[in-house]
N, C-alpha and C positions, 0 to 999 in steps of 0.2 A: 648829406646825412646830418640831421641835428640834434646836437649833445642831448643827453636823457636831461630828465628834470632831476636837478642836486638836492636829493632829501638828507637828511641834517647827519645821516651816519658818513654821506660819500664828503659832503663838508666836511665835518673835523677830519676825517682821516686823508681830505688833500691838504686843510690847513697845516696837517700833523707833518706831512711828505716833504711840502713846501719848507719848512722849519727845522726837517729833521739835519743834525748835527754830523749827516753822515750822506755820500751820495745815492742815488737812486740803485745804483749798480750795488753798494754793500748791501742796503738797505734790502734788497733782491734778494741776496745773498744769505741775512739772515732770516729772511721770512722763508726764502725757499720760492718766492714767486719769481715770474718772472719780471725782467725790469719793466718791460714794454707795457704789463699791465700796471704795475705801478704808477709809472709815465703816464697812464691812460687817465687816471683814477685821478690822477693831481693837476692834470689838463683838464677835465672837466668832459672827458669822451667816453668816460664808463662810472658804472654806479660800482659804489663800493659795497663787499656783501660782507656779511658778519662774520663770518671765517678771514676773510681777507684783514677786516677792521682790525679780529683780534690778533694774526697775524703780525701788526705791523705795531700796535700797542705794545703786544710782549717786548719784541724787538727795541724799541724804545726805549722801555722799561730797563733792559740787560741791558741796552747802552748807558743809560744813567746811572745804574748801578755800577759800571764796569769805571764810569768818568768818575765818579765817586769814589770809589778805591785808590783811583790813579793819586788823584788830588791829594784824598787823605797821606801815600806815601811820601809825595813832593813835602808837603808840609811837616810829618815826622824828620823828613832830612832835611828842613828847612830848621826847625826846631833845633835838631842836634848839633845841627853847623855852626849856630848862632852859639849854642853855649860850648861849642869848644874853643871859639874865640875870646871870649867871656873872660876874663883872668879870675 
């Protein structure tokens, strides 16, 4: 059987899979799909449909946002650590 032809939405969202900061299996998890299509999608043996795209966009999105909070908090208690040492 040979892969579908990769029209430019199943591209970015294997580029996005490929890249993404989290495994297939979370990434599953938070779209709600299952892995195997996601796996499919980023192999290049399924086309990606626009429910799926935005799917895994959202997901993204909540993770950067979620890594963006973290961050901010390290640094606020980077911040205060600094100046309790501070005389």
């Amino acid at each position: 059987m040979t892969a579908p032809r990769r029209d430019a939405l199943t591209r970015a969202v294997s580029q996005a899979l490929h890249h993404s900061p989290v495994s297939l299996l979370r990434l599953g998890r938070l779209t709600r799909l299952p892995q195997s299509t996601l796996w499919r999608i980023a192999n290049g043996e399924l086309g990606a449909t626009a429910r799926v795209a935005n799917a895994v966009a959202t997901a993204l999105e909540k993770l950067g946002r979620t890594c963006g909070e973290a961050a901010r908090v390290i640094r606020r208690a980077q911040q205060a650590a600094s100046k309790q040492r501070t005389p």
